[in-house]
N, C-alpha and C positions, 0 to 999 in steps of 0.2 A: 601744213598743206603742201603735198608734195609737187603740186602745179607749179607754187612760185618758187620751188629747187630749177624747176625744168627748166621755166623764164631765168632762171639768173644763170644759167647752162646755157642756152641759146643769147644770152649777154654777154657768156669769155667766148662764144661761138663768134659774135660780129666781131668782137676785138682782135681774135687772133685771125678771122677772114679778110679784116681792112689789110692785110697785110700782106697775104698770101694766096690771094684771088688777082690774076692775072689782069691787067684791064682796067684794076683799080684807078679812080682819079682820086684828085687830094678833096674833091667834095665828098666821095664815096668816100673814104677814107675816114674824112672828118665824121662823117656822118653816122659811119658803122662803128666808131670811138666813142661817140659821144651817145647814140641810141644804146652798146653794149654795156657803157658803164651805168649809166641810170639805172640800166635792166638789172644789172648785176647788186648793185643796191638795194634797189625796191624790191626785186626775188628774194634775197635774202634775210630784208628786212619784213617783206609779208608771211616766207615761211617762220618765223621767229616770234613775231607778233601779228596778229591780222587785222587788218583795217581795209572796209572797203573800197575806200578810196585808191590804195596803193594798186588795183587790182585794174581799176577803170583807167591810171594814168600807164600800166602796163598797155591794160589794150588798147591807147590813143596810141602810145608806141609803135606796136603792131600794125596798125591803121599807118602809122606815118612812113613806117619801111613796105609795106605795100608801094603807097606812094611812090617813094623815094624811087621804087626800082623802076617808075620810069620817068623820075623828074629831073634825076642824074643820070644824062648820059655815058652811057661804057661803049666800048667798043667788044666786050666780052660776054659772051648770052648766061655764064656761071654767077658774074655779079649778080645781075637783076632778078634773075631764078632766087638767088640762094637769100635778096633782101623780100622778093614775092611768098617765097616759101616759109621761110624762117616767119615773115608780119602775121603771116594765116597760122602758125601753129602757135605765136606768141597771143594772137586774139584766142584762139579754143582754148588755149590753157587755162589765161587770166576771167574767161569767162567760165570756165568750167567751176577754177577756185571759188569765183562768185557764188554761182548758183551753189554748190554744196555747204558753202560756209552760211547761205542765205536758208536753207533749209536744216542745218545743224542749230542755227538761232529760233528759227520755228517747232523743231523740237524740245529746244531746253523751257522756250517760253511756254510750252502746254502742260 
């Protein structure tokens, strides 16, 4: 499933952004470390084997860096953008992976 390549891409994305996004606080920080590595795990580990599950706790992810960019204050409009933008592409992906993987089972099973 090439979706959960993307998520685990947009997972060394927050890691190497905590870092290099001006603005940053240590909650951002902590946060884009801790949301990148999960991501970068469970991407990896749903394109390699897939499991639904892996796919739904991607898009709480997504849902939760939406959040974040505005429940940690920046003083930098790049941070919040890039944790707003980054959560909406990490939900369409891990949803995306879903639904095909959800319709590739409905073929095998017919």
């Amino acid at each position: 499933m090439w979706q959960a390549w993307i998520n685990a891409i947009i997972g060394l994305w927050f890691i190497v952004a905590a870092f290099i996004l001006a603005g940053s606080r240590a909650a951002n920080i902590t946060n884009n470390l801790i949301a990148g590595i999960v991501l970068v795990i469970l991407g990896v580990w749903a394109a390699l084997r897939y499991r639904g599950w892996k796919n739904w706790v991607v898009t709480l992810i997504g849902v939760w860096m939406i959040i974040a960019g505005f429940w940690f204050p920046s003083s930098y409009a790049a941070t919040v953008g890039n944790d707003i933008v980054a959560g909406a592409a990490i939900i369409i992906f891990s949803l995306w992976a879903w639904a095909g993987a959800s319709k590739s089972l409905q073929v095998r099973e017919a």
